[in-house]
C-alpha positions in Angstrom: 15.3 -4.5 -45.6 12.8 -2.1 -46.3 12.3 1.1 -44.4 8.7 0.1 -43.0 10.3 -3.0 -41.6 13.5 -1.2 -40.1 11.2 1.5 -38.3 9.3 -1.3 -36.8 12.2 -3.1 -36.2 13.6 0.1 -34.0 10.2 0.5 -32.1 10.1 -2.7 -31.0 13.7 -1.7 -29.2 12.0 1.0 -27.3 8.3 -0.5 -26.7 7.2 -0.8 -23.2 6.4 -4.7 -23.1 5.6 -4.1 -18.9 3.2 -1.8 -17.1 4.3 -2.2 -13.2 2.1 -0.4 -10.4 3.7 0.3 -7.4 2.5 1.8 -3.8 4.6 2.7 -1.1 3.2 2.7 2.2 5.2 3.4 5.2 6.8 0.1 5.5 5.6 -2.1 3.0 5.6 -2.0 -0.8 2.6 -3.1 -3.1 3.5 -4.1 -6.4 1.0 -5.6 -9.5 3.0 -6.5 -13.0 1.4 -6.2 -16.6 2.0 -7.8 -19.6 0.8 -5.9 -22.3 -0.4 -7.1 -25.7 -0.5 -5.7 -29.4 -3.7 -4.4 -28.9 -2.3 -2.3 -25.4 -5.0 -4.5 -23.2 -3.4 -5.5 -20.1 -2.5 -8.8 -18.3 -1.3 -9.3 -15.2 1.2 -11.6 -14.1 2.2 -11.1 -10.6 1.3 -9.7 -7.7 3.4 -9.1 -4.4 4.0 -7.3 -1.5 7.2 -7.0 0.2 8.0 -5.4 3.7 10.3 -2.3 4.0 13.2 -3.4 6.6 14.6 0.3 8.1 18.1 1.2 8.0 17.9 2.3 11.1 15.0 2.9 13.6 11.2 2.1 13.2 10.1 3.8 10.0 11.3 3.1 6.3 13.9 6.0 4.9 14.8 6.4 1.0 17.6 4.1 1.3 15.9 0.9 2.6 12.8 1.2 0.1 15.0 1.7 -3.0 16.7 -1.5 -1.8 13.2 -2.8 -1.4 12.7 -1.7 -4.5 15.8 -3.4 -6.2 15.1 -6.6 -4.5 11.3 -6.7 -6.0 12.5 -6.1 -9.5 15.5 -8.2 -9.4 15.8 -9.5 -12.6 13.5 -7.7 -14.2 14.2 -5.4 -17.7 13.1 -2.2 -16.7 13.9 -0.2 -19.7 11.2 -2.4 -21.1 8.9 -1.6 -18.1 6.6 1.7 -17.6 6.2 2.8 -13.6 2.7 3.7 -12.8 3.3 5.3 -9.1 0.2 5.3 -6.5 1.4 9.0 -4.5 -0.2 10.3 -1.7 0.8 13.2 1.0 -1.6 15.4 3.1 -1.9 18.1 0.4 -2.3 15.3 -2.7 -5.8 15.0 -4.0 -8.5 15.2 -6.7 -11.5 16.9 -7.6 -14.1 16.7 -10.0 -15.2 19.9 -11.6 -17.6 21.6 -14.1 -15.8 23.8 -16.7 -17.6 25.7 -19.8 -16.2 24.2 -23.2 -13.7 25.5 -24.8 -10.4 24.5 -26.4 -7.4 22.2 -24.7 -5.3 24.6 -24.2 -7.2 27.2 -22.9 -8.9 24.6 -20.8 -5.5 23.3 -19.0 -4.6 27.1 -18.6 -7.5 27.9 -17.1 -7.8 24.8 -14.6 -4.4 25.8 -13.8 -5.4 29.2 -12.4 -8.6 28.2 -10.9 -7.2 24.7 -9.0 -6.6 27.5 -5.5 -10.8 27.7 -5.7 -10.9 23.4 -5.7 -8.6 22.0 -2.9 -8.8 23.0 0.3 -4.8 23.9 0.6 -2.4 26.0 -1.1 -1.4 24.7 -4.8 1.0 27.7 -5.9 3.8 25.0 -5.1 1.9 22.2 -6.9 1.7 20.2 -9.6 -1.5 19.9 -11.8 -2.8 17.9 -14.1 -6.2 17.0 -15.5 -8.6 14.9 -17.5 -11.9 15.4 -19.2 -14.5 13.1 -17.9 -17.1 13.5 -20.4 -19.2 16.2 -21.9 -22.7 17.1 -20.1 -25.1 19.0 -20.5 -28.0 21.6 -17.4 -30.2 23.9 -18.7 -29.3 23.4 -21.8 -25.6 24.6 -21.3 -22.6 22.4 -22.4 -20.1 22.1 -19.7 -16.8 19.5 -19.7 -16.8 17.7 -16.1 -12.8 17.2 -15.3 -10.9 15.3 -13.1 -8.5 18.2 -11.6 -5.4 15.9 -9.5 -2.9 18.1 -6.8 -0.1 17.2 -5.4 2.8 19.3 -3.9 6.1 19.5 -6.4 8.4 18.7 -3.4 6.6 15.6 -2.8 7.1 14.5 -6.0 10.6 15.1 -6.0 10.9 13.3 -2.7 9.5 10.2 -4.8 11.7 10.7 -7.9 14.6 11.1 -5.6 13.6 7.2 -4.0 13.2 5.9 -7.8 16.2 7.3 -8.8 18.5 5.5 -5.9 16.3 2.0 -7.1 17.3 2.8 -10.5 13.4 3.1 -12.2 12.6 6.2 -13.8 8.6 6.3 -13.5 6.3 6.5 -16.5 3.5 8.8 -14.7 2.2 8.9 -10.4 -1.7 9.1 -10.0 -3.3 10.1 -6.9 -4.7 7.8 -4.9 -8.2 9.1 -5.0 -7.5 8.2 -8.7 -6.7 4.8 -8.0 -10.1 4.3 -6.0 -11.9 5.8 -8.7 -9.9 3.6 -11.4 -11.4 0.6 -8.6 -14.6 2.3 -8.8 -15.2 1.6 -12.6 -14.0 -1.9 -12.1 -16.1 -3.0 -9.9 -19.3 -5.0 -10.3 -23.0 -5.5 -8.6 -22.9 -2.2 -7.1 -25.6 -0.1 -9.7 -28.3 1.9 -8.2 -26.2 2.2 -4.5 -24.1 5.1 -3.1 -20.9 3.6 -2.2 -17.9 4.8 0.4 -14.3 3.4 -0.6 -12.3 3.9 2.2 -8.1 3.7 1.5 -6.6 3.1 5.0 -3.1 3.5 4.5 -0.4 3.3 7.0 0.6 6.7 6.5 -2.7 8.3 4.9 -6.1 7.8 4.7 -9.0 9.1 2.2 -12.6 8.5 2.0 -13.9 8.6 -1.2 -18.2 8.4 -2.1 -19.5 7.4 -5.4 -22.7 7.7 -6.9 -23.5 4.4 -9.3 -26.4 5.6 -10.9 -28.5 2.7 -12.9 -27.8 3.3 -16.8 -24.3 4.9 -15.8 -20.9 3.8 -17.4 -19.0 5.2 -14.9 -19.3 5.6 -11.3 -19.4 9.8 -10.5 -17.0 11.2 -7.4 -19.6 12.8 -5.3 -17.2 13.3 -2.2 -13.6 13.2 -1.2 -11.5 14.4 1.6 -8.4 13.5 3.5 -8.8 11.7 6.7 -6.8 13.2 9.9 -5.6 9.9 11.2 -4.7 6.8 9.4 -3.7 3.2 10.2 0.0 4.6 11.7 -2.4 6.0 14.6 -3.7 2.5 15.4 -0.4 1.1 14.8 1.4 3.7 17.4 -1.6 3.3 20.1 -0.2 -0.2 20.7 3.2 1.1 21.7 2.4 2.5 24.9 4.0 1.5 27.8 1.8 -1.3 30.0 1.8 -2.0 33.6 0.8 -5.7 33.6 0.6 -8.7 35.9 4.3 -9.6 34.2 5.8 -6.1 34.7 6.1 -3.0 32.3 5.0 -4.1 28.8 5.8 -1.9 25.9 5.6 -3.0 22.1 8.0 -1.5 19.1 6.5 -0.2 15.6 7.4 -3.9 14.1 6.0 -5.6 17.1 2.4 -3.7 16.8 2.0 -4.5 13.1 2.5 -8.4 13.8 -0.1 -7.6 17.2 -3.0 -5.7 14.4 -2.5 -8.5 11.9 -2.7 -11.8 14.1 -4.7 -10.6 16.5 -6.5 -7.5 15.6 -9.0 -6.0 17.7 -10.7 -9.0 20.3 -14.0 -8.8 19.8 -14.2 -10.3 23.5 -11.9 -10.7 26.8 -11.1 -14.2 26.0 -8.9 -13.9 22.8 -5.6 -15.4 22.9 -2.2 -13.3 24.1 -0.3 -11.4 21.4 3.3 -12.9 21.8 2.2 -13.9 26.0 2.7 -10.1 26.5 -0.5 -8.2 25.8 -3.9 -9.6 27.2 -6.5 -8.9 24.7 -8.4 -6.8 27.2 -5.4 -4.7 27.3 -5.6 -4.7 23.3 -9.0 -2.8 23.0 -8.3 -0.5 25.8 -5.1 0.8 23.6 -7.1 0.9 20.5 -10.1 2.6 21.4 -9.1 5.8 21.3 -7.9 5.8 17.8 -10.9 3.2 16.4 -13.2 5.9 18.3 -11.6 8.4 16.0 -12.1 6.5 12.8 -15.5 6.0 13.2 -16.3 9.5 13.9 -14.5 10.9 10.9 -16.5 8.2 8.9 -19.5 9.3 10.4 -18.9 12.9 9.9 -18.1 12.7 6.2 -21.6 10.8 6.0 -23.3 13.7 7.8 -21.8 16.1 5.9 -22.7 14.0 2.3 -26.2 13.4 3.1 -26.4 17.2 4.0 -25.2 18.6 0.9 -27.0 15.8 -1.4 -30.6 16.6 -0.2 -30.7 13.4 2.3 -28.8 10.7 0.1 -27.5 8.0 2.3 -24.4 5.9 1.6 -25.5 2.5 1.4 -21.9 0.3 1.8 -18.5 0.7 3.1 -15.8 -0.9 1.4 -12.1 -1.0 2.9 -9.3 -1.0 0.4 -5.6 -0.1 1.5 -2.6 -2.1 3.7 -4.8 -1.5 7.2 -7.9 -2.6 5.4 -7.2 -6.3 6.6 -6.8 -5.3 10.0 -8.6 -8.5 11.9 -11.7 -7.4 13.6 -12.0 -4.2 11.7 -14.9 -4.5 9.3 -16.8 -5.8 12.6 -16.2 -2.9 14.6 -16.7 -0.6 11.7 -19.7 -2.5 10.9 -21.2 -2.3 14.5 -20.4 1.4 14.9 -21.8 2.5 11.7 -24.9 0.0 11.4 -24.2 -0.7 7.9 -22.4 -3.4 5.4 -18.5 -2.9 5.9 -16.5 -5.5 3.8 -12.9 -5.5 2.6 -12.7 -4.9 -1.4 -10.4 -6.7 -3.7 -8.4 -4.3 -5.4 -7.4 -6.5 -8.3 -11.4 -7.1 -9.5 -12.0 -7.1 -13.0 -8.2 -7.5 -13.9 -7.3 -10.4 -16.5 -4.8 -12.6 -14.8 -1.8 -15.3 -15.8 -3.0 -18.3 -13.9 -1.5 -18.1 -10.3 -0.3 -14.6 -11.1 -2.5 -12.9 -8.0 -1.8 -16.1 -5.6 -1.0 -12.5 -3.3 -3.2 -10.3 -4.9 -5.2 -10.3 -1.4 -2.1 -9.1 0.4 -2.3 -6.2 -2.3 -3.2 -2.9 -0.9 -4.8 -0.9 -3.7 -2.0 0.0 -6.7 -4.0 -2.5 -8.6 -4.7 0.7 -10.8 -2.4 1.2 -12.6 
């Protein structure tokens, strides 16, 4: 055998043959698999999403998602498998920047010292990394405009660390804000508008704006920003302790998420009883407070947009993320904000093994990959 057929004989051991995105979200786990091809496109074939149970108490630790984790990939060869990791954490973001030209390595140095000036929290204990977007051009000066991605180095480890007890070493983590903007290019009928993706996670929330300007490849990241509340703050509203015709009502963690996805928020009195022990009146008088919230932060970020883009409007809202199928949502956001609100499909665009994405719409948004 010759030495060109032996060398491809010992790539072929160590080629990838799987890309698998994963998100963890509090207490669930998205998951999208990829077959890749010669020619590196990607296919996907399967889609699923898996609830975290806890060891002990309400919320998921690293013990119970790794055995998630080893449950989902049962079976599955993953030294032949790259991890594409959706992370996220208060102080985990991504901006889009202009930088003056010059060469790669002076360019990632430089981002590196300038990324305090971009996020609005400390990055001394951060990780960096960047992208060029694409070369531009004002007044005749030629700039690079990057994609600068934060995210703190202990939060990191704290995901290697859950990895490393499920036995996956992961091939890169992207940002979240990355994954909406990955979504972003995907998606289709939306030239000429200013667009608001809105990830409502369990644990974390952002709000992303993009400008689709007709003629445009690519969508441009015109405003970002972390949300102060997220869908955990709906969930825990329902937990409350209730004084009803039956006695003293209260409602665990578990119990809430089965109350926001049957039920949702009543849109009248006369819904139906979530497990006989909350009247739907009682329902929207525990989730006001933190729907109230929501809307206002939504609001305010739209304020704040049309401000600082000389009186731009954003045109739809489009709900991506586990809490984006809370029932009754998109009405109430719709009615608060007088505007479209819809849920997006984080898996547009992707090719797909027949069947593969029978639960792509139980998917949150790792899609991305």
């Amino acid at each position: 055998m010759k030495w060109p057929q032996i060398k491809r004989k010992i790539m072929d051991i160590f080629k990838k043959e799987f890309v698998v995105g994963i998100e963890i979200d509090g207490g669930s786990l998205s998951v999208v698999r990829f077959l890749e091809d010669e020619d590196g496109n990607l296919r996907a074939i399967k889609a699923d999403r898996r609830e975290i149970t806890p060891s002990s108490g309400d919320s998921a630790d690293e013990e119970s998602t790794a055995k998630a984790l080893k449950e989902l990939f049962k079976g599955l060869d993953t030294r032949r498998s790259s991890f594409v990791v959706n992370i996220n954490c208060p102080n985990t973001s991504l901006k889009e920047v202009l930088v003056p030209l010059m060469p790669l390595t002076e360019l990632r140095e430089g981002i590196r010292l300038e990324a305090k000036n971009y996020f609005p929290f400390p990055v001394d204990k951060s990780i960096i990394d960047s992208e060029i977007l694409r070369e531009v051009s004002e007044e005749g000066i030629k700039r690079y405009e990057v994609l600068v991605a934060a995210s703190p180095r202990k939060t990191v480890e704290q995901y290697l660390s859950v990895f490393e007890k499920a036995g996956i070493r992961p091939s890169s983590f992207i940002p979240s804000i990355y994954s909406l903007q990955m979504l972003a290019g995907r998606s289709k009928g939306l030239e000429g508008k200013t667009v608001c993706f809105l990830n409502l996670g369990e644990l974390y929330a952002d709000i992303v704006i993009f400008s689709f300007e007709n003629g445009s490849q690519k969508p441009r990241l015109v405003f970002s920003r972390k949300m102060p509340l997220s869908g955990q703050d709906i969930i825990k509203s329902l937990t409350g302790t209730l004084v009803t015709d039956k006695g003293k009502v209260s409602l665990s963690m578990k119990e809430a998420r089965v109350v926001l996805k049957e039920v949702g928020i009543p849109e009248d009195n006369t819904e139906s009883l979530s497990n006989s022990k909350i009247p739907a009146s009682k329902i929207m008088s525990m989730l006001i407070g933190p729907l109230e919230r929501l809307s206002e932060e939504i609001g305010w970020c739209f304020d704040y947009y049309r401000e600082t883009s000389k009186g731009e409007a954003v045109d739809l809202l489009i709900l991506f993320g586990s809490q984006a199928s809370m029932k009754g949502l998109t009405h109430y956001l719709s009615e608060r904000m007088d505007m479209e609100v819809k849920v997006g499909n984080p898996l547009e665009g992707i090719e797909s093994k027949k069947g593969a994405l029978d639960k792509g719409g139980e998917v949150s948004s790792i899609a991305l990959a």
